[in-house]
DSSP file (Angstrom, degrees, kcal/mol; ACC not computed):
  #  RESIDUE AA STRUCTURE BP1 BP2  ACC     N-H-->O    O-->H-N    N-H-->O    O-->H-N    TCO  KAPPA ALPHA  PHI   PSI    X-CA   Y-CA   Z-CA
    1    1 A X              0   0    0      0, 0.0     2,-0.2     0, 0.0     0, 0.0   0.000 360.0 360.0 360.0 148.5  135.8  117.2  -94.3
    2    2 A X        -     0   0    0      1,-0.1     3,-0.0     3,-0.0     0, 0.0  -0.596 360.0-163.8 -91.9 145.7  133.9  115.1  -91.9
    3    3 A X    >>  +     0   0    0     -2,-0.2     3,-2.1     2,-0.1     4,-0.6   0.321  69.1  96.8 -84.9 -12.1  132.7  111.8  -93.2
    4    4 A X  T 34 S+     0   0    0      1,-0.3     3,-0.3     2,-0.2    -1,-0.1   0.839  75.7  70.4 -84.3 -43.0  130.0  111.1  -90.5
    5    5 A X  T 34 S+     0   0    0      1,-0.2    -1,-0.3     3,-0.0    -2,-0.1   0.680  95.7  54.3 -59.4  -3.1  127.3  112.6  -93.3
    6    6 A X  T <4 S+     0   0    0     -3,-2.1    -2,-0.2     2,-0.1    -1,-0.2   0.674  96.1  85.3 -79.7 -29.6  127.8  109.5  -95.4
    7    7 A X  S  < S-     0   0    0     -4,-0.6     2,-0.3    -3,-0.3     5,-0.0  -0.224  83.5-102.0 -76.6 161.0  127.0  107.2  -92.8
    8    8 A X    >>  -     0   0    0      1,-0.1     3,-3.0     4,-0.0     4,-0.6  -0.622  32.4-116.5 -65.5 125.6  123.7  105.8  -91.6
    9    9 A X  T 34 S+     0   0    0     -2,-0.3    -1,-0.1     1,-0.2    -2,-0.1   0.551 110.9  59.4 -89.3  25.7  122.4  107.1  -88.8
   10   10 A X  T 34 S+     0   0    0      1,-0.1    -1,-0.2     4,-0.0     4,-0.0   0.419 106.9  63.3 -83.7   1.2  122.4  104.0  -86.6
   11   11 A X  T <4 S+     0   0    0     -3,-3.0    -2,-0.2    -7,-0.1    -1,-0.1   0.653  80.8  90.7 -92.2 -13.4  125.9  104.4  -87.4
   12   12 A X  S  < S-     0   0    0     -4,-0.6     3,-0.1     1,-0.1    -7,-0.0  -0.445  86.7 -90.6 -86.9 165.3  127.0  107.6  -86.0
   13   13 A X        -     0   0    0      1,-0.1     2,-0.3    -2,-0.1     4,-0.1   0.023  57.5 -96.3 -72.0-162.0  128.4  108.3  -82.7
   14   14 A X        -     0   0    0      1,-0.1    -1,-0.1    -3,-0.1    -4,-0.0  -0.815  23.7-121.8-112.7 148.2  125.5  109.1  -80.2
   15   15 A X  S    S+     0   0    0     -2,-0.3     2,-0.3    -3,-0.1    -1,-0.1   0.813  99.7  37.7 -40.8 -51.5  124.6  112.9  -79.4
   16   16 A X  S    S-     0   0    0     -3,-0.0     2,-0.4     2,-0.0    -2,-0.1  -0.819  71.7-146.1 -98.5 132.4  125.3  112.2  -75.8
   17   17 A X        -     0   0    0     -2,-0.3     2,-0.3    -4,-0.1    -2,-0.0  -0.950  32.9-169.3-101.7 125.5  127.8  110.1  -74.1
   18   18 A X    >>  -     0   0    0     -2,-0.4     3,-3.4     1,-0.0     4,-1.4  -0.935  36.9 -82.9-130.4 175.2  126.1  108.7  -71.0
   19   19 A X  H 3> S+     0   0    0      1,-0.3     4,-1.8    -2,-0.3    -1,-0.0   0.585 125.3  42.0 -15.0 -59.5  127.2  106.9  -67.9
   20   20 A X  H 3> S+     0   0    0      2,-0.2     4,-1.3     1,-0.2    -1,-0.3   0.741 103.5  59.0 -79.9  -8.0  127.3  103.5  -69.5
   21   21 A X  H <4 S+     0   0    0     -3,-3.4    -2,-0.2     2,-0.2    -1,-0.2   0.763 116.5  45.3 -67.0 -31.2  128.9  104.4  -72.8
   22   22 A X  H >X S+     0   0    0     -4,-1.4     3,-2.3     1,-0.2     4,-2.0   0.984 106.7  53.3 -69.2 -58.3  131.8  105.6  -69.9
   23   23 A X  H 3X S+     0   0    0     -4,-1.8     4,-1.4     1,-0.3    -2,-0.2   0.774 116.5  40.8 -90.8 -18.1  131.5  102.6  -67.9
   24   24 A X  H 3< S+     0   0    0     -4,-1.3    -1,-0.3     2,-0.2    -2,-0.2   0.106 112.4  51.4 -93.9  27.6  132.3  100.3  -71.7
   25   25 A X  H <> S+     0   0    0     -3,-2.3     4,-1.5     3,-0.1    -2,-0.2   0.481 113.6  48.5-108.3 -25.6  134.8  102.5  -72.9
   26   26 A X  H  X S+     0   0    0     -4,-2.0     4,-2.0     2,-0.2     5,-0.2   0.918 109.4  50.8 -35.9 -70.6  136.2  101.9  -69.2
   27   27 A X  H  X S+     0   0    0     -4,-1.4     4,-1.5     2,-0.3    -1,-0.2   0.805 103.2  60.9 -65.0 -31.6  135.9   98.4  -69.5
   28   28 A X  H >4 S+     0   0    0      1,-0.2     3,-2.1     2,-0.2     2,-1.6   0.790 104.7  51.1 -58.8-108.9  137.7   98.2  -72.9
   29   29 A X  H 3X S+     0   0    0     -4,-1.5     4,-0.7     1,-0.4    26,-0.5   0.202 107.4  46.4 -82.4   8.5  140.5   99.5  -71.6
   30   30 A X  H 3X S+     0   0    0     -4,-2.0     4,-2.1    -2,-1.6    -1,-0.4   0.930 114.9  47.1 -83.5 -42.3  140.8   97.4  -69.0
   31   31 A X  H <X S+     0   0    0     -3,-2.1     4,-3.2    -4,-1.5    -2,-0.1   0.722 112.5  52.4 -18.5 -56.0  140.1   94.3  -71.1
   32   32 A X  H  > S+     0   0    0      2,-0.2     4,-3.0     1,-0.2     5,-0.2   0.944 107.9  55.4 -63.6 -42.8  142.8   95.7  -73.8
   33   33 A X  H  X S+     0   0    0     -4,-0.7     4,-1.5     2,-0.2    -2,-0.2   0.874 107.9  45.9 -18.0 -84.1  145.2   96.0  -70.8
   34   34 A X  H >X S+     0   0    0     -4,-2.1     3,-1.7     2,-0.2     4,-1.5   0.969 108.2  57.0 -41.2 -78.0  144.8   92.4  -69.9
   35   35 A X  H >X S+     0   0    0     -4,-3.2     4,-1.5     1,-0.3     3,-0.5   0.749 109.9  46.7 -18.9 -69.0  145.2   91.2  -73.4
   36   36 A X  H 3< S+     0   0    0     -4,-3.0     4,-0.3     1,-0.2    -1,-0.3   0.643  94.4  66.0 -73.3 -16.5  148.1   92.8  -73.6
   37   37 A X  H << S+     0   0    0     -3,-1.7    -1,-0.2    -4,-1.5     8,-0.2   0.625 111.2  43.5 -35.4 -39.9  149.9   91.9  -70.5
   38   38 A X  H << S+     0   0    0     -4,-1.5    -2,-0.2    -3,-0.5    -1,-0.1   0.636  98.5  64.2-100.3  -7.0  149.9   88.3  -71.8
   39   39 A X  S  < S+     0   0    0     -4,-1.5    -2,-0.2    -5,-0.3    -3,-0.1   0.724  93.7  83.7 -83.1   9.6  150.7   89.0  -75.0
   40   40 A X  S    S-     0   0    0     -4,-0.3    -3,-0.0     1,-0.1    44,-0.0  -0.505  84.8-108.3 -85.9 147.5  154.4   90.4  -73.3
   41   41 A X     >  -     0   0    0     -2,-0.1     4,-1.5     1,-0.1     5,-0.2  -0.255  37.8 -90.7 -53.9 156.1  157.0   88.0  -72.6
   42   42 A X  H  > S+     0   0    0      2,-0.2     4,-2.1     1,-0.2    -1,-0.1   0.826 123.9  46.1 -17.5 -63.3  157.9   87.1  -69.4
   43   43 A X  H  > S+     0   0    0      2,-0.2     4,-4.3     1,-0.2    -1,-0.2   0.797 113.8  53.2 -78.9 -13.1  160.6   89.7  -68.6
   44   44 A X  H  > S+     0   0    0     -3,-0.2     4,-1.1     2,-0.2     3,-0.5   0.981 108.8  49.4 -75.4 -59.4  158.3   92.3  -70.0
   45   45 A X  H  X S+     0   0    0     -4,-1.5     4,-1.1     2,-0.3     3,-0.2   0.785 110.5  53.7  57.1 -82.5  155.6   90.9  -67.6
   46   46 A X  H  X S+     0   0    0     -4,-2.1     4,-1.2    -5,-0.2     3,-0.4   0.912 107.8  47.4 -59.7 -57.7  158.2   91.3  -65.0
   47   47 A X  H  < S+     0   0    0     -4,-4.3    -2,-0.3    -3,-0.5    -1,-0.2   0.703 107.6  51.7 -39.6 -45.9  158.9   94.8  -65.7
   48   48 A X  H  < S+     0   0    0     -4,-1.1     3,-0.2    -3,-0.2    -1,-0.2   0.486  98.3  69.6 -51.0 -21.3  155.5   96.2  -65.9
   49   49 A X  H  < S+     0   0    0     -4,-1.1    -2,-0.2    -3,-0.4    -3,-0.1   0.959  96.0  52.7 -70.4 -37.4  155.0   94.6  -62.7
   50   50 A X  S  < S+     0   0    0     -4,-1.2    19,-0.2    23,-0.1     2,-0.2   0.495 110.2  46.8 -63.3 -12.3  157.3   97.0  -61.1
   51   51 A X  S    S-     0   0    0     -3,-0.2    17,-0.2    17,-0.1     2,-0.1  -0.769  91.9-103.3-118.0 173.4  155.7  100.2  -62.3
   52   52 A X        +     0   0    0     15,-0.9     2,-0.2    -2,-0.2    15,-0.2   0.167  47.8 172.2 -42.4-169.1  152.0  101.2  -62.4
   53   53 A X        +     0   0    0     13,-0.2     2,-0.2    -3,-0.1    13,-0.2  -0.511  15.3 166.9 145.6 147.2  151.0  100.8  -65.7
   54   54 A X  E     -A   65   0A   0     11,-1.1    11,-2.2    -2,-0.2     2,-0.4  -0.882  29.8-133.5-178.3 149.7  147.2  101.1  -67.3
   55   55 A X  E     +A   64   0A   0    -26,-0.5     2,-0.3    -2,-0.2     9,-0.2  -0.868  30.9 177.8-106.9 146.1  146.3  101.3  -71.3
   56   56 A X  E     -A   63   0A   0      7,-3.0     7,-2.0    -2,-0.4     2,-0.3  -0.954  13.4-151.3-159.8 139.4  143.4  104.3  -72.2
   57   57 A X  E     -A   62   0A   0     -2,-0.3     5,-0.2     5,-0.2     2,-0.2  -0.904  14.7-173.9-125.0 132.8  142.2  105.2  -75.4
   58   58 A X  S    S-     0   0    0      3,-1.1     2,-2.1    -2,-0.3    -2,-0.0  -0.440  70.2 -66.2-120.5-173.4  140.7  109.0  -77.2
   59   59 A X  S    S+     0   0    0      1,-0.3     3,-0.1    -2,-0.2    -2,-0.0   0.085 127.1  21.2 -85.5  40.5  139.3  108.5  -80.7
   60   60 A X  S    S+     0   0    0     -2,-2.1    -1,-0.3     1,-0.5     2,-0.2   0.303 105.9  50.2-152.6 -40.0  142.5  107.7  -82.1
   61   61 A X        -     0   0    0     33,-0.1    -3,-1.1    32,-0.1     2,-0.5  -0.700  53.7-135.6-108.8 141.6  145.1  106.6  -80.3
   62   62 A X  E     -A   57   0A   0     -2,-0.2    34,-1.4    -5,-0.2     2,-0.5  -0.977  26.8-162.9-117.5 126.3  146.2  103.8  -77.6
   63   63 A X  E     -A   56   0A   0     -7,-2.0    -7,-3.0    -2,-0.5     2,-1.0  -0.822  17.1-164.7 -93.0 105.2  148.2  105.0  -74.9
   64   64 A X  E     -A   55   0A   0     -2,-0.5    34,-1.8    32,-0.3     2,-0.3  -0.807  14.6-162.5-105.9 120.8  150.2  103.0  -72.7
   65   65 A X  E     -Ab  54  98A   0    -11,-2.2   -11,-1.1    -2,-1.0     2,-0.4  -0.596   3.0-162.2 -80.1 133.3  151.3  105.3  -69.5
   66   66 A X  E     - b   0  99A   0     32,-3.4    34,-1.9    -2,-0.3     2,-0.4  -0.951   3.9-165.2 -95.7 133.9  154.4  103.9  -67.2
   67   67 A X        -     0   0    0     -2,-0.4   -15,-0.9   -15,-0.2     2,-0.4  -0.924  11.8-159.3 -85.3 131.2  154.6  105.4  -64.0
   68   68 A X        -     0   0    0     -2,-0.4    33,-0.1   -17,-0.2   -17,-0.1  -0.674  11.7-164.3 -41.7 132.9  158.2  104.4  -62.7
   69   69 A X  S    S+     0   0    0     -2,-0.4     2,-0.3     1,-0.3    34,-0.2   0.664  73.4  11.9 -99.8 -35.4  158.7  104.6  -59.2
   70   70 A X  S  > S-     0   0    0     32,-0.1     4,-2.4    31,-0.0    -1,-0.3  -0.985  77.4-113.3-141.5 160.2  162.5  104.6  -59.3
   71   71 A X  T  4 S+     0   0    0     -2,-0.3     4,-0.1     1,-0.2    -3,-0.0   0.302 108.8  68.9-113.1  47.0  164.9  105.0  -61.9
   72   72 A X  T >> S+     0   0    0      2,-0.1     4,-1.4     3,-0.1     3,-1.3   0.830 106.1  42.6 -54.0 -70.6  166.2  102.1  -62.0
   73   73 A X  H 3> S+     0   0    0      1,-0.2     4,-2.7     2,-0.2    -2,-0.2   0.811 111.3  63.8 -43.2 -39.5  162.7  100.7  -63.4
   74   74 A X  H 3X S+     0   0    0     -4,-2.4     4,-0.6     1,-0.2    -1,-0.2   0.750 104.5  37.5 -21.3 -57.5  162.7  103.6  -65.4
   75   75 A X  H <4 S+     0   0    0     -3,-1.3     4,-0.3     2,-0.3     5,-0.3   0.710 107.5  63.3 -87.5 -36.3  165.7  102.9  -67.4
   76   76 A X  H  X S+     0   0    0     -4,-1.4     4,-2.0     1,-0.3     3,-0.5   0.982 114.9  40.4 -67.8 -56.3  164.9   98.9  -67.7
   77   77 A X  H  < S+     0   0    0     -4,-2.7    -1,-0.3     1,-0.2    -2,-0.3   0.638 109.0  50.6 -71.3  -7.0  161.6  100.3  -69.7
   78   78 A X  T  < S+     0   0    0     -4,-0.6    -1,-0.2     2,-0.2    -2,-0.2   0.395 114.0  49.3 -87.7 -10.3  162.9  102.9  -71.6
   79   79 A X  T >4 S+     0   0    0     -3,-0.5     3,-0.9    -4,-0.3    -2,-0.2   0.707 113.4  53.1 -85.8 -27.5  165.6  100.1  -72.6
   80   80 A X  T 3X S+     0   0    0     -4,-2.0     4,-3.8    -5,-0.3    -2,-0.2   0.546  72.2 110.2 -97.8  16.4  162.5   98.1  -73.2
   81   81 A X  H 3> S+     0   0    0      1,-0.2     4,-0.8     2,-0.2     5,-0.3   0.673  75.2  51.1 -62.0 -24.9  160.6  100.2  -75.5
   82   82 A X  H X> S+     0   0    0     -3,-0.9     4,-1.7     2,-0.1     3,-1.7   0.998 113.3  44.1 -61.7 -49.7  160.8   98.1  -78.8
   83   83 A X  H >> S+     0   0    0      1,-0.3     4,-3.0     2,-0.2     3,-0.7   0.976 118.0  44.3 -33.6 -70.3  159.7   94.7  -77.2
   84   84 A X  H 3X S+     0   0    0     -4,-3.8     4,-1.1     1,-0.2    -1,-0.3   0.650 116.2  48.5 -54.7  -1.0  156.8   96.6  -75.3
   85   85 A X  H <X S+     0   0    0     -3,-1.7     4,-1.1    -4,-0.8    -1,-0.2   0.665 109.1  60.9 -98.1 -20.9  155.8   98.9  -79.1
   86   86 A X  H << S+     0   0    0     -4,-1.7     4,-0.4    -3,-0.7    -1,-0.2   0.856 104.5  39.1 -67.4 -41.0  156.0   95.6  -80.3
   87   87 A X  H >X S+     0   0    0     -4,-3.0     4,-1.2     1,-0.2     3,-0.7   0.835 118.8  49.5 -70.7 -49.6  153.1   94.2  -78.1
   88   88 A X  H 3X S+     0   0    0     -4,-1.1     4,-0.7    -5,-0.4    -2,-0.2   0.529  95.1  65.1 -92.1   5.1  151.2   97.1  -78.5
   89   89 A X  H 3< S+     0   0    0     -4,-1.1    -1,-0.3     2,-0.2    -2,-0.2   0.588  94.0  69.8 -62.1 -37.3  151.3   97.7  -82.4
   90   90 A X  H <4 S+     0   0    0     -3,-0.7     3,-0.2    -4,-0.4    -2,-0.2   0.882 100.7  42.2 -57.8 -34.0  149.3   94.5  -82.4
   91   91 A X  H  < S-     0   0    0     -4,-1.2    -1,-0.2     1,-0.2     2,-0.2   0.829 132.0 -15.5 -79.9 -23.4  146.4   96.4  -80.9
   92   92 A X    ><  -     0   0    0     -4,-0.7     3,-1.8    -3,-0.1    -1,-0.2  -0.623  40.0-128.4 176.6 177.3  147.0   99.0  -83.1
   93   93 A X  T 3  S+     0   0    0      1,-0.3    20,-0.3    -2,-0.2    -1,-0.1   0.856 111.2  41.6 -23.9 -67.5  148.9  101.3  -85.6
   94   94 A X  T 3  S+     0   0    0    -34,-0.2    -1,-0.3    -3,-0.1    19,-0.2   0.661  82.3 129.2 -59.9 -13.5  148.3  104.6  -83.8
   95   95 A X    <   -     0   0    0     -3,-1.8    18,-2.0    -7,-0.2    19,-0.4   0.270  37.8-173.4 -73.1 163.6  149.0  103.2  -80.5
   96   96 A X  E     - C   0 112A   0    -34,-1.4     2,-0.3    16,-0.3   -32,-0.3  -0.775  14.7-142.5-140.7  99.1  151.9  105.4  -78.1
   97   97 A X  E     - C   0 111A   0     14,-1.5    14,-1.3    -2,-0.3     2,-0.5  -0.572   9.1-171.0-112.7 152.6  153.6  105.1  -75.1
   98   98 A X  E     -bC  65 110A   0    -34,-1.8   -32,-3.4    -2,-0.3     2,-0.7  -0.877  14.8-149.9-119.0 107.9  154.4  107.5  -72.7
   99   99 A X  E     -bC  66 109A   0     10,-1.2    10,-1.8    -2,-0.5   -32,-0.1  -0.733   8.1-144.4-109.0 133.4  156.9  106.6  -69.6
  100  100 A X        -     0   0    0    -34,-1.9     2,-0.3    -2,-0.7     7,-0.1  -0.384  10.5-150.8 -74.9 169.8  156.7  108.2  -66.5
  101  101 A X        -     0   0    0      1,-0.3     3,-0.1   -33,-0.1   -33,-0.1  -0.612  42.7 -84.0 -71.2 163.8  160.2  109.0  -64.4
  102  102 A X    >   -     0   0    0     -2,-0.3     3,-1.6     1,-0.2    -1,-0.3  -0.252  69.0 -68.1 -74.6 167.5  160.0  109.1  -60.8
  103  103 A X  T 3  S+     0   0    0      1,-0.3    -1,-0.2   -34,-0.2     4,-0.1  -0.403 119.5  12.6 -79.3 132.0  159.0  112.4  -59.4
  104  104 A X  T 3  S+     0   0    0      2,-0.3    -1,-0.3    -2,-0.2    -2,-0.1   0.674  94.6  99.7  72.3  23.3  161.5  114.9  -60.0
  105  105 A X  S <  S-     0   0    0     -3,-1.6     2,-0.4     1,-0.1    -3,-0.1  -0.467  96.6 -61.6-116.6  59.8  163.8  113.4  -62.4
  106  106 A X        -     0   0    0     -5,-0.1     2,-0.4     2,-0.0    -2,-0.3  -0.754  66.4 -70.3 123.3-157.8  162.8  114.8  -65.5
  107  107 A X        -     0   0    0     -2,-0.4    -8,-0.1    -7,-0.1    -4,-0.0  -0.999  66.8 -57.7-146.5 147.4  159.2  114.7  -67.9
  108  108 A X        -     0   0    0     -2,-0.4     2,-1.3     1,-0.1    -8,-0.2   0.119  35.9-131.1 -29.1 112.6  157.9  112.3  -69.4
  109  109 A X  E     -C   99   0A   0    -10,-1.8   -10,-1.2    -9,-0.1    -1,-0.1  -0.562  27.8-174.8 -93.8 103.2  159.2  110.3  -72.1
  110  110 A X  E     +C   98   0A   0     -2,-1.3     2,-0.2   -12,-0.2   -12,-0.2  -0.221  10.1 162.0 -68.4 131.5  156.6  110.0  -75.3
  111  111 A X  E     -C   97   0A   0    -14,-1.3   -14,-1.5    -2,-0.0     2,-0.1  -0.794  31.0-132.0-170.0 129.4  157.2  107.5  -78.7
  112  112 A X  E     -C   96   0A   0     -2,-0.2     4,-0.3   -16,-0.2   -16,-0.3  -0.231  19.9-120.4 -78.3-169.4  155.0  106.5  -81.0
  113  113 A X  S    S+     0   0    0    -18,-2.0     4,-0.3   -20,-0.3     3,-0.2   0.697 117.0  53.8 -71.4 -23.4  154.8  102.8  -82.1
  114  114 A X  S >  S+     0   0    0    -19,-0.4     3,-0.6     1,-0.2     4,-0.4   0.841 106.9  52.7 -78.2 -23.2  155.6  104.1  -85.8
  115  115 A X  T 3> S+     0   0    0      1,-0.2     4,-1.7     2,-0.2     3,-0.3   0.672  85.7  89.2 -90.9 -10.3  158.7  105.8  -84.6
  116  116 A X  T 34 S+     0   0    0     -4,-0.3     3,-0.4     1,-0.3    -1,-0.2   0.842  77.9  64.5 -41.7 -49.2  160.3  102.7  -82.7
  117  117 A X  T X> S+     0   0    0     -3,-0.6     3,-2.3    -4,-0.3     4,-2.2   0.880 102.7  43.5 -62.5 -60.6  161.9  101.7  -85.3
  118  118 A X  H 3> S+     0   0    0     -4,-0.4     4,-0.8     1,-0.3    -1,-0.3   0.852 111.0  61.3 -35.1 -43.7  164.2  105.1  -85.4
  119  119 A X  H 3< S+     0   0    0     -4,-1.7    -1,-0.3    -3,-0.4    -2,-0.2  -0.055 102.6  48.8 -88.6  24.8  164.5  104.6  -81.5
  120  120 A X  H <4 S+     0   0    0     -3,-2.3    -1,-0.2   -39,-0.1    -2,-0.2   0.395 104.5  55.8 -96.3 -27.6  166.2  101.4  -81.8
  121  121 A X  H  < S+     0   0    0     -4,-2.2    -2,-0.2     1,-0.2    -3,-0.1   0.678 107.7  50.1 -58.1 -15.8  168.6  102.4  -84.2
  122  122 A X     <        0   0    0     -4,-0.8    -1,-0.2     1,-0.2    -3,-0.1   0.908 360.0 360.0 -77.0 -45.8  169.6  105.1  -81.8
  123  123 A X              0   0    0     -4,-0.1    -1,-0.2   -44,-0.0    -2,-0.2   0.626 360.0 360.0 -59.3 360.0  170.0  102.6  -78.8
């Protein structure tokens, strides 16, 4: 059951989403992006640099996408998925990352931030 009838209604979301509600949800994630890019260490920093990378947010989750370009990089970030779940759990709980492989080796590999913990005990 939806909650959104308790609230006030300068509190509910707006009827409409228009152009500038786009261009600040936009602007968050570019913001969040930055933030987090400094909060990474150095070699994490270094790693990112090598792929594409961008953070984007739906009304729950933050997603950070990798694109890999080779899979070399690939490998270096999928090795480096605690550090980076570790940076991004500070922005928050739900948050998920998804790493891309270079085109035609494979599909995308998805883990949330809650689930790291299992995926380092496997590495």
């Amino acid at each position: 059951m939806s909650k959104f009838h308790l609230l006030p209604p300068d509190d509910l979301p707006p009827a409409e989403v228009t152009k500038q509600d786009g261009i600040l949800h936009l602007e968050l994630e570019q913001s969040t992006g930055r933030c987090f890019y400094q909060a990474c260490d150095r070699i994490t920093q270094a790693l990112l640099s090598n792929c594409q990378w961008y953070l984007t947010t739906n009304a729950t989750t933050l997603m950070l996408i990798i694109d890999c370009l080779d899979i070399v990089s690939y490998w270096h970030i999928v090795s480096n998925i605690p550090q980076l779940g570790n940076r991004l759990e500070r922005f928050s709980a739900k948050a998920k990352i998804r790493v891309h492989p270079p085109f035609g080796k494979g599909g995308p590999f998805e883990i949330s931030v809650n689930e790291i913990s299992a995926y380092r005990d496997w590495l």
